[in-house]
N, C-alpha and C positions, 0 to 999 in steps of 0.2 A: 599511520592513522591511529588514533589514539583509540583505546578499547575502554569500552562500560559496561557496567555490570546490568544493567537493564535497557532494554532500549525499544521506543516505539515506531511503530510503523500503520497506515491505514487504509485500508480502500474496500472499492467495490471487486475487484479481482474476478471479474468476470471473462471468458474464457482468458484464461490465464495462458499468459503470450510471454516472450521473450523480455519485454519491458518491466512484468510484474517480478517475474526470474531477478532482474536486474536491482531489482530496489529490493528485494528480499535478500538477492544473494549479499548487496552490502550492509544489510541489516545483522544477518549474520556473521559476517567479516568482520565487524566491529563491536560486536554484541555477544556479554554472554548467554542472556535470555532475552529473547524476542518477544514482547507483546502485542500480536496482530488484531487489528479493530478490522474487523467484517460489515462494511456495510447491511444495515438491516433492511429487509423488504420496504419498511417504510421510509427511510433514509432514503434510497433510492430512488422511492418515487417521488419523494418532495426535492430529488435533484435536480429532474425535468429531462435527464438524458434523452437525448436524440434514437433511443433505441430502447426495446424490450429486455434489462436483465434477467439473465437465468434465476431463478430462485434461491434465497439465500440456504438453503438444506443441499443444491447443486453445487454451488460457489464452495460450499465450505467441505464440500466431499471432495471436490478436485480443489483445494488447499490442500488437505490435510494430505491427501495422495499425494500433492508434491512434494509436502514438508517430509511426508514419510520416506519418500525417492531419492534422497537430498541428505536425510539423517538429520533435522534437523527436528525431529517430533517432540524430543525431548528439551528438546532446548527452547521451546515454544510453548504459548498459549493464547487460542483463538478466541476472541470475545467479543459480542455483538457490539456494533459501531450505532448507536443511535440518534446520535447529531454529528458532526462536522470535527469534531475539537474530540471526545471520546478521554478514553481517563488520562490522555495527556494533559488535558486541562490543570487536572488538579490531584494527581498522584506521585507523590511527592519524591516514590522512588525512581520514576523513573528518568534520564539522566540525557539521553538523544532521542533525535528523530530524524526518524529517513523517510523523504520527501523526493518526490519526479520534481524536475524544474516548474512542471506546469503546476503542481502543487504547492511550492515551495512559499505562495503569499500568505495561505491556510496558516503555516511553521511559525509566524510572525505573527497573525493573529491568535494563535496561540499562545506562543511567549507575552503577551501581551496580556493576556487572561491570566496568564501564572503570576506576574511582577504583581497585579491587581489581586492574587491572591495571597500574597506575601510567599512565591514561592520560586525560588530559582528561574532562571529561564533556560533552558532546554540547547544542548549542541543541537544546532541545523546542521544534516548531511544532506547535501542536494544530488541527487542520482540523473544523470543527464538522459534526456529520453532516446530508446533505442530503434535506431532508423529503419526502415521496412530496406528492399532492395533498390526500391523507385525512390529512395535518400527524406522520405517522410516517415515521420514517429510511426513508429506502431501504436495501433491502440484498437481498443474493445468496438469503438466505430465502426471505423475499418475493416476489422473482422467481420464484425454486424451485415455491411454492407456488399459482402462478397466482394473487395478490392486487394486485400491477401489474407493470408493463411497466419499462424498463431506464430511463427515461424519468422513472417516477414516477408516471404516468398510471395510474388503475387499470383493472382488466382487465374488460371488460365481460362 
């Protein structure tokens, strides 16, 4: 896999589950510095999610706790996500992006905004979504709804 010197990554990261682990851990696998977009409270809620997120001061305490659990703090920097696209749009250094499959039309809409900006279009790494036990995604829903744990493990 080929390695950059900067590389983006974005979400809402709420309870941070085995999936988010997944798209982060290849973030860092391929990246020397990671630029993570945090969804902002207001982001969030013009998403329309099916569910209440934690607040983004919550979200970004259990980030930074896992970047730090991981070694990865330094090689990081977390910065508010306040629309959909975030300075990947139009910052010129940075070079990838790691994207979940279900994300991955966002990566394209973006690269679309760069070429329009006269500016490179962006490696897409697509991170396949990580199955719970019961062989469906995980995801912050899921969790939301008492169906399994952060884990994947279902909830008894």
């Amino acid at each position: 896999m080929k390695r950059f010197k900067l590389v983006a990554v974005g979400g809402t990261f709420d309870e941070l589950h085995k999936g988010h682990e997944a798209l982060l851990s290849k973030a860092f696998e391929i990246g020397g510095f990671i630029l993570i977009g945090l969804s902002t409270n207001d982001l969030v809620s013009r998403m329309g999610k099916p569910y209440q997120a934690s607040p983004y001061e919550e979200r970004m305490k259990a980030l930074n706790e896992l970047l730090r659990s991981r070694g990865w703090l330094e090689r990081s920097e977390v910065i508010p996500l306040n629309d959909p696209y975030g300075a990947a749009l139009f910052d010129e250094r940075i070079e990838a992006l790691v994207v979940s499959r279900e994300t991955e039309p966002r990566a394209h809409e973006i690269n679309e905004g760069r070429r329009a900006r006269g500016l490179h279009p962006l490696d897409v790494v697509v991170v396949e979504m990580v199955l719970a036990e019961d062989g469906l995604p995980i995801s912050t829903r899921r969790i939301k709804r008492g169906e399994i744990d952060r884990e994947g493990k279902r909830s008894r």
